[in-house]
N, C-alpha and C positions, 0 to 999 in steps of 0.2 A: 856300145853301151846298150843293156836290156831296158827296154822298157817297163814299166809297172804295167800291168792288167789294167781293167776296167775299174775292177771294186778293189783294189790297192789302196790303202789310204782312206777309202771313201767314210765320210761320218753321214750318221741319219740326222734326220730334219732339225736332231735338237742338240745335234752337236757331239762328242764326245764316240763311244766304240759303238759299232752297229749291233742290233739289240740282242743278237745270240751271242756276242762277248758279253756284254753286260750283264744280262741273265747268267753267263758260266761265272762272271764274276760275283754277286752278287750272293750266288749258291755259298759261298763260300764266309758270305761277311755277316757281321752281329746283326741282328733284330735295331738297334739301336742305330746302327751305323748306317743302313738302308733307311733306315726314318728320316735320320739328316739329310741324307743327298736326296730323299722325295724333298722335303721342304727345302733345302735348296734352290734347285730342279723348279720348284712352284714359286718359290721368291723370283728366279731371274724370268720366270714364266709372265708373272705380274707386270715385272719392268719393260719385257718388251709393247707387252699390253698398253702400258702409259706411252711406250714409245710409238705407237700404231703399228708395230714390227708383226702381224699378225700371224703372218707363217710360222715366224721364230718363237714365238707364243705359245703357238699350237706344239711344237716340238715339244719343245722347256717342257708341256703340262703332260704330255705323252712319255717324255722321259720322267718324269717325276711317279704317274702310275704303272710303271714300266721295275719302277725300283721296287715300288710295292710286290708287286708280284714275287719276288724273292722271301718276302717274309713267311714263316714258317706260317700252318694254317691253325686257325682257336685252335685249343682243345677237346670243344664240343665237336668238332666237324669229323668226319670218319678221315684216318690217316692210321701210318704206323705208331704202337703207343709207344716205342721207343725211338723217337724223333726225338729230336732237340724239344726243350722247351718251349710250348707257345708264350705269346704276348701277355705282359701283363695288362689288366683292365685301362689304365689309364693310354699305355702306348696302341689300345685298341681302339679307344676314343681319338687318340691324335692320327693315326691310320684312316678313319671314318672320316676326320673335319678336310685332311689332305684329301681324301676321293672325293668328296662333295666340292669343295674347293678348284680344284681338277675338272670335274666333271662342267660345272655350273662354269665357268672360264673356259672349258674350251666352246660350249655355246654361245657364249657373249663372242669368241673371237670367230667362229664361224659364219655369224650373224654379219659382222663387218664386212664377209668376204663379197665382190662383186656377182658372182653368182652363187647363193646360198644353198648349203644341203640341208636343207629343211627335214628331212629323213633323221639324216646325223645330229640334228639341232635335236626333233622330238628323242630320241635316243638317249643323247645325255641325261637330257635335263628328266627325262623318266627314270635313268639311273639315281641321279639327287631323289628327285620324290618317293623313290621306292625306301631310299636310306629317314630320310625328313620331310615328310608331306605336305608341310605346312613352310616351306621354303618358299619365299616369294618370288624370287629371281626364275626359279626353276618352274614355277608353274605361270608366270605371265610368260616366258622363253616357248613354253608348250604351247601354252594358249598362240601364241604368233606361229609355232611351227605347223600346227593343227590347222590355222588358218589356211597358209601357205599350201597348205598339200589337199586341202579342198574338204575338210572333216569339220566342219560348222558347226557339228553338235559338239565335237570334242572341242573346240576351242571355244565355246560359248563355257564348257564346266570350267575350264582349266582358267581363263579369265575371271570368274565370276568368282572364282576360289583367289587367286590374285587380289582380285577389288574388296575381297571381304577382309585383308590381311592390309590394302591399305588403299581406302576410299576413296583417295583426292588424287589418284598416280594418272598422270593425264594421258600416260601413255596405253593404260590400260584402259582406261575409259574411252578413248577414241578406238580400240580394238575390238573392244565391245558392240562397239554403233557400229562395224564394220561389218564384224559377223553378222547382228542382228537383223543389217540390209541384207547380207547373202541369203542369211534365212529366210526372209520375207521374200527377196525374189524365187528362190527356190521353190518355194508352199504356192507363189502366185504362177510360176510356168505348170505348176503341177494341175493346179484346179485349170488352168486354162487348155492343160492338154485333156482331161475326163471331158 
């Protein structure tokens, strides 16, 4: 009896066909029908989230902008003009809340992980801010990532943009005093080395 190969069979991290089937599939399906299996794809992404399943998490929400990527591009963007029809404005809007959604969730489940990619973390959550600026999630997430990776300035703006969006969040208020120490030791080795 032959054996299967290595990648026989094999699914990626979020389950289902590895992601150059999916993409050939994909190619092929409505604007509509690829919207469903993202939010899908980001529903069972959620559940594993409440389950602490954090890997399976992280897949779900990669497979779910993984389906996006199949979607035909606006209208305004340079393509062929006889391409399929782009999105209409409302399934552009549900397109947009699924990638922030996505994005802003795979931060929070990164964050859980025992050694964090705080690179990956600022990454995301800079994709949210670049779509919604004023996302609170996404810029207290930067503010901690900015920490993490030793950028005091940047995470003192990205905080301070947080606490303006919602005052009393203790978790951002203790992140604040944190940076604000870094800062001050920082400014105090400095004048001590001149």
């Amino acid at each position: 009896m032959e054996r299967p190969g290595p990648a026989a069979g094999k699914l990626n991290a979020g389950g289902g066909a590895p992601p150059q089937q999916a993409a050939q599939r994909a190619a092929g399906a409505e604007p509509a029908e690829l919207i469903q299996r993202a939010l899908d794809f980001k529903g069972q992404g959620a559940q594993c989230y409440k389950d602490k399943k954090f890997r399976e998490a992280i897949g779900k929400y990669h497979r779910a902008l993984l389906e996006l990527k199949g979607l035909p591009p606006p209208r305004d963007e340079p393509g062929p003009a006889a391409g399929p029809p782009g999105l209409s404005a409302e399934q552009r809007r549900l397109v947009e809340t699924i990638e922030i959604d996505c994005y802003n969730s795979l931060a929070a489940c990164l964050l859980q992980a025992e050694l964090v990619n705080y690179e990956r973390v600022k990454e995301y959550c800079l994709k949210v801010l670049k779509k919604e600026g004023e996302n609170f999630k996404a810029l207290y997430r930067s503010g901690v990532a900015f920490y993490h990776l030793g950028d005091f300035n940047k995470a003192l703006y990205y905080l301070k943009e947080a606490r303006s969006r919602q005052p009393t969040d203790t978790n951002v208020i203790r992140y604040i005093q944190l940076t604000e120490m870094k800062l001050s030791r920082c400014s105090q080795r400095e004048k001590e080395a001149l």
